[in-house]
C-alpha positions in Angstrom: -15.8 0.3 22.2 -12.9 -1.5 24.3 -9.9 -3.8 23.4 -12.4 -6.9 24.9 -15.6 -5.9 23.2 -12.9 -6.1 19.8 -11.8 -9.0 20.7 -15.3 -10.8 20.8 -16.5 -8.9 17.6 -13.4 -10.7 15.8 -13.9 -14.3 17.9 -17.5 -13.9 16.0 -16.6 -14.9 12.8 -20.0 -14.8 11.3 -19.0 -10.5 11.4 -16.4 -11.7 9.5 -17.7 -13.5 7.4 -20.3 -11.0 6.5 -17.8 -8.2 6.2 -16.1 -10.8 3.3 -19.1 -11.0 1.9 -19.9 -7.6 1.3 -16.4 -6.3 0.3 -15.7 -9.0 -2.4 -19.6 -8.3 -3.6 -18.8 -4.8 -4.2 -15.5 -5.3 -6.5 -16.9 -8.8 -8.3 -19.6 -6.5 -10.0 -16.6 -4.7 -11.5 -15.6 -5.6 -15.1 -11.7 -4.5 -14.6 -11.3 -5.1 -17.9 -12.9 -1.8 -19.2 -10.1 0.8 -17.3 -8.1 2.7 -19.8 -4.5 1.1 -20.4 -2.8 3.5 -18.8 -4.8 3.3 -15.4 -4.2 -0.5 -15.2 -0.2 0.4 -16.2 -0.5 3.1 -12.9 -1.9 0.9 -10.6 0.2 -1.7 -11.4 3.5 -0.4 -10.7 2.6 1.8 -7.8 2.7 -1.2 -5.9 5.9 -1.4 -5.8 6.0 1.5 -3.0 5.0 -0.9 -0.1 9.0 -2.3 -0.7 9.8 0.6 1.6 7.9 -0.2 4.9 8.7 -4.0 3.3 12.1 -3.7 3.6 12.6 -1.7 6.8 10.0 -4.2 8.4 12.2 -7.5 6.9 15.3 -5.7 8.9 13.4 -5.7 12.2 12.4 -9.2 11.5 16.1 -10.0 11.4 16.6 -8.1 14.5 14.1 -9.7 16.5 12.7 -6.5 17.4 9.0 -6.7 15.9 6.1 -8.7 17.4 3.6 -11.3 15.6 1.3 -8.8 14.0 4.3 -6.7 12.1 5.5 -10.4 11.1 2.2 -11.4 10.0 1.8 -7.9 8.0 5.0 -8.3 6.1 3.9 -11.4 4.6 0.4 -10.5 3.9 1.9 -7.0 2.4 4.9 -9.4 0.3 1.5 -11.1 -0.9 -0.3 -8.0 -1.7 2.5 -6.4 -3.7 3.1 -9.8 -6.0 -0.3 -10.3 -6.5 -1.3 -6.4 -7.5 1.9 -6.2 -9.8 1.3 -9.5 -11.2 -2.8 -8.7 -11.5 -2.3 -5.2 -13.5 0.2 -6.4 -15.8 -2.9 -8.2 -17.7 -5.9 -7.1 -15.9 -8.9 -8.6 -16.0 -11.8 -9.6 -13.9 -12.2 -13.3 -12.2 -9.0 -14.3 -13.1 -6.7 -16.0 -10.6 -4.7 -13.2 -9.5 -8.1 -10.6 -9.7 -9.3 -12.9 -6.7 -5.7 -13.1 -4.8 -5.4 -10.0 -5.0 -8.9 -8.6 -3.7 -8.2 -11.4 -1.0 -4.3 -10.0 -0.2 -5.6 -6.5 0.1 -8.5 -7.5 2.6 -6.9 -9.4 4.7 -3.8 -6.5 4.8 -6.3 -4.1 5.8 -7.8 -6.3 8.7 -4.3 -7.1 10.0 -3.1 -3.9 10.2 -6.3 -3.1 12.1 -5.7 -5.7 14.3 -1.8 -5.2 14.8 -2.4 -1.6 15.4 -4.7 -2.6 18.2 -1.8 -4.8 20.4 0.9 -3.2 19.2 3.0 -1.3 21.2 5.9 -0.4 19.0 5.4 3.0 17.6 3.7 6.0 20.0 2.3 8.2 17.2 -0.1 5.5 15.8 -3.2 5.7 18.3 -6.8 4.6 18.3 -7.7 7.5 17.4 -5.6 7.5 14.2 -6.4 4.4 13.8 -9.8 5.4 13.0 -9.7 8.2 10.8 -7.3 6.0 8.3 -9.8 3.5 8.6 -12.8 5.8 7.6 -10.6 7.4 5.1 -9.8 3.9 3.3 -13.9 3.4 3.2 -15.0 6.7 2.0 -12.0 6.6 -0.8 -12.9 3.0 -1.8 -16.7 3.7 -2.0 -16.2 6.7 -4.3 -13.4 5.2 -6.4 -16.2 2.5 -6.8 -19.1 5.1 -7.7 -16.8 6.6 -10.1 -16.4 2.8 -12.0 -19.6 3.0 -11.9 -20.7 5.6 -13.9 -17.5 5.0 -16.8 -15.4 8.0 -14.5 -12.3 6.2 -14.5 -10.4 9.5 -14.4 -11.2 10.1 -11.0 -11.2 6.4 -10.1 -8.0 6.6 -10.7 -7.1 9.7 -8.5 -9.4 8.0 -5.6 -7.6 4.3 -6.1 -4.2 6.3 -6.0 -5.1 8.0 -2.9 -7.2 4.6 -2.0 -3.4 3.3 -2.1 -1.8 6.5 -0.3 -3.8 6.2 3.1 -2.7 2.1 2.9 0.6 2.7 2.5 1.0 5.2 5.5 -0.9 3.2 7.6 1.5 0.1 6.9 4.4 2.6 7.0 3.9 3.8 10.9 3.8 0.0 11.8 6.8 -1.1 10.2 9.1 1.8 10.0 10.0 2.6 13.5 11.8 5.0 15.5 12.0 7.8 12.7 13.7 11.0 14.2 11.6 13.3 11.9 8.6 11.6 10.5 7.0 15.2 8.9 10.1 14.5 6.5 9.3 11.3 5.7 5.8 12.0 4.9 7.4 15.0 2.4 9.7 13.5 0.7 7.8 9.8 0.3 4.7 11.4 -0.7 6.1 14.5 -3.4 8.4 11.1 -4.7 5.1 9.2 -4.7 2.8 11.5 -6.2 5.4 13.1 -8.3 6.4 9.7 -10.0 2.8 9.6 -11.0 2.1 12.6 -12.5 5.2 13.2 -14.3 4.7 9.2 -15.5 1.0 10.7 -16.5 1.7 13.5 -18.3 4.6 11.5 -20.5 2.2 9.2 -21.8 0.0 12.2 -22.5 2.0 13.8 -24.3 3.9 12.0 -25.7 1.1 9.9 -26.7 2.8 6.7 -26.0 1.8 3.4 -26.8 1.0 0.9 -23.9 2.6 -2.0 -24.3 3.3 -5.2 -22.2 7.7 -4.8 -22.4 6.4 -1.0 -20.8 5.0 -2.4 -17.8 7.9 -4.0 -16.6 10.1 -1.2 -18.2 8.0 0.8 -16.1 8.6 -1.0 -13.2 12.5 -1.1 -13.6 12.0 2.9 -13.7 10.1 3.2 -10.3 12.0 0.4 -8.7 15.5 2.8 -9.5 13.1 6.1 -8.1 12.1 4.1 -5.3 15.4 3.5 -4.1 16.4 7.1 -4.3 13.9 8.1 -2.3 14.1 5.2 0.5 17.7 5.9 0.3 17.1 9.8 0.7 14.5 8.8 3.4 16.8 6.9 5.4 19.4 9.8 5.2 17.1 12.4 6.7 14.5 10.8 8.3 17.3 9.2 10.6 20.3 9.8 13.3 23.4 8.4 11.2 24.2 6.7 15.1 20.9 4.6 14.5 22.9 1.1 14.3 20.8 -1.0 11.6 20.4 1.7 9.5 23.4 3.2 9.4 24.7 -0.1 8.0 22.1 -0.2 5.3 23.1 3.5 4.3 27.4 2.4 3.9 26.2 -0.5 2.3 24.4 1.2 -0.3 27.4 3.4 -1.0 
C-alpha cells in the first residue's frame, strides 16, 4: 500500500470510526477495578518515562526544528502522560479519566502512525519499522487483554509493561533526534526502565509493603529523581558534547 492509498483510507473516516469502535469495545468490557494494587501503582508511575522523548521533543519545538506531526505528538503524549498518572492513582473503570485516557492513548498511537509516515526527520525510522512496532503494539495489547480475561494479571502486567515499552520507543525515534549512538540509548533507557520495575516489584514483595495513596506519588517523586539520572546519563553518552542544545541542557543541569 502507497502514501496516496493511506491518505484516502484516513480521508475515510467511517475506517476510523470503525477502528474507534472496536478498540474502546475491547477495553470498556474490562472492570479495571479488579487489578492487584500494586499493578495499578506500576502502571501508574511508569508513565512518567514518556518525560524523556517529552522533553527533548519541547526543546526542538523551541528551536523550530520539528514539523506539525512531532508538535501534534507532544501534546497528545503531555495528554497521555497526565491522564494515565492521574487514572492509576485511583483506578477504576468508566470514570472520567478511564475514558481520557483510553482516548489519549489512541489517538497517540494513530499520530505517531501518521507522523511517521510524512516525517522526514529521523533516517532510522522506516516503513518497514514502522510496521513491525505497529504489529508488536497489537499482538501485546490483545494478549495483555486475554490475560485480564482469564484473572492472569500477572502476566497482564508484563504484556502492559512491554505494551508500554514498544510505545515509548516508537515515540522516542520521533522526538529524540540526531543521537550519535542510539544502541546506547536503547541500553541504558531500557535496563533504567525495566530495572526500576523490577527492583520497585520485588521491594513491595518482600517487603510486603502496604499500598497506600501518599505511596503513589512517593513513588512517583522516586522515578521522577531515576528518571533524570538516566536522561541525564542518556544525554551524556548518547551525544557529541559539541551538539549545541544539548550541551546547554547538560551545563545547566550541573
Amino acid at each position: 500500500m502507497n502514501i496516496m492509498n493511506i491518505i484516502r483510507y484516513i480521508k475515510n473516516y467511517s475506517y476510523i470510526k470503525e477502528i474507534y469502535k472496536a478498540l474502546f469495545s475491547l477495553t470498556d468490557r474490562k472492570d479495571v477495578s479488579n487489578l492487584p494494587k500494586k499493578n495499578k501503582l506500576i502502571l501508574g508511575i511508569t508513565s512518567l518515562w514518556v518525560t524523556i522523548p517529552l522533553t527533548h521533543g519541547i526543546f526542538k519545538w523551541i528551536q523550530y526544528e520539528i514539523g506539525v506531526g512531532q508538535k501534534s505528538l507532544i501534546i497528545i503524549l503531555s495528554c497521555t502522560c497526565f491522564s494515565s498518572l492521574i487514572f492509576w492513582f485511583d483506578a477504576r473503570s468508566g470514570i472520567l479519566f478511564h475514558k481520557l485516557d483510553k482516548i489519549c492513548a489512541v489517538n497517540y498511537v494513530a499520530c505517531m502512525i501518521i507522523t511517521s509516515i510524512f516525517s522526514n526527520n529521523n533516517s532510522i525510522l522506516s516503513i518497514d519499522i514502522c510496521i513491525l512496532l505497529l504489529l508488536s503494539l497489537i499482538i501485546l495489547f490483545l494478549l495483555g487483554d486475554l490475560c485480564f480475561k482469564i484473572n492472569k494479571y500477572d502476566y497482564q502486567l508484563i504484556f502492559h509493561i512491554l505494551f508500554r515499552y514498544i510505545g515509548y520507543w516508537w515515540g522516542h525515534l520521533l522526538l529524540v533526534l540526531e543521537e550519535k549512538n542510539f544502541a546506547s540509548a536503547i541500553a541504558i533507557l531500557s535496563v533504567g526502565y525495566f530495572g526500576h520495575i523490577i527492583v520497585f516489584n520485588e521491594l513491595i514483595r518482600r517487603k510486603h509493603l502496604i499500598i497506600t495513596k501518599n505511596m503513589y506519588w512517593k513513588s512517583c517523586v522516586i522515578l521522577g529523581i531515576w528518571i533524570i539520572i538516566c536522561g541525564k546519563v542518556h544525554l551524556l553518552v548518547c551525544y557529541s558534547i559539541n551538539f549545541n542544545y544539548y550541551t546547554k541542557f547538560i551545563m545547566i543541569k550541573n
